[in-house]
N, C-alpha and C positions, 0 to 999 in steps of 0.2 A: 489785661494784666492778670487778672483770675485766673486762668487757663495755662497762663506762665509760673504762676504760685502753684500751681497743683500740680502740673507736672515735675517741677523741681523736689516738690514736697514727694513724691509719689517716685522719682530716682534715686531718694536717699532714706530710703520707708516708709515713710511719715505717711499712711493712705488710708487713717483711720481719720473721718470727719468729725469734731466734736464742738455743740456748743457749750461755756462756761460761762458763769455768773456769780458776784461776788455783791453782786446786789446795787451796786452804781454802777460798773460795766460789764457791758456783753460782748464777748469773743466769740469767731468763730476760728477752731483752729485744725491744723490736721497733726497725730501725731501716730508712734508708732502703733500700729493693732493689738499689741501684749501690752500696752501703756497702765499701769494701777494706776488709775484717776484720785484714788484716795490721797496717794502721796506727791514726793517734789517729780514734777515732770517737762522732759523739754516738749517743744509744739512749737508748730512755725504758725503767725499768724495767716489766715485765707486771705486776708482784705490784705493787707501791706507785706507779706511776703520775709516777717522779722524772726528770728531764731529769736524765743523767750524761754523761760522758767515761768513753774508753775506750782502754785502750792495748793494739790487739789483739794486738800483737808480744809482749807479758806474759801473754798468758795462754795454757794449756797444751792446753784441749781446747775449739774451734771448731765447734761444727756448725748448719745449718739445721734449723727444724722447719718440717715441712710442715703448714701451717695457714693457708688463704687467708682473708685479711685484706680485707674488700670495704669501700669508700670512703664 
C-alpha cells in the first residue's frame, strides 16, 4: 500500500517526504516541495494514504526525509 500512497501523492505533487510532531503523535507525510511547514498546510498521510490539514506552527519537531519521490 506504501508504494500506492507515494505514487498517488507524487501524481498530484505532493513528493516532498516530511516527518511531524506534535509531541503525542508522529506523522509521516508527503506534501508539496514549496510547502511553508511554519504555516496551515495540506499533506497526504505516508501510512493511510488520508488528505489532512496541518498546523505547522503546533507542532514541535519538523524535519525533511530524504527520499526522492519520482513522478
Amino acid at each position: 500500500m506504501t508504494n500506492a500512497i507515494r505514487e498517488h501523492a507524487a501524481l498530484i505533487g505532493f513528493t516532498r517526504k516530511i516527518f511531524v510532531s506534535d509531541g503525542s503523535t508522529d506523522l509521516t507525510l508527503y506534501v508539496h516541495p514549496e510547502t511553508d511547514l511554519d504555516g496551515r498546510f495540506k499533506a497526504i498521510c505516508a501510512d493511510e494514504g488520508d488528505m489532512i490539514r496541518v498546523n505547522g506552527w503546533m507542532m514541535c519537531d519538523l524535519e525533511d526525509i530524504n527520499e526522492a519521490v519520482a513522478a
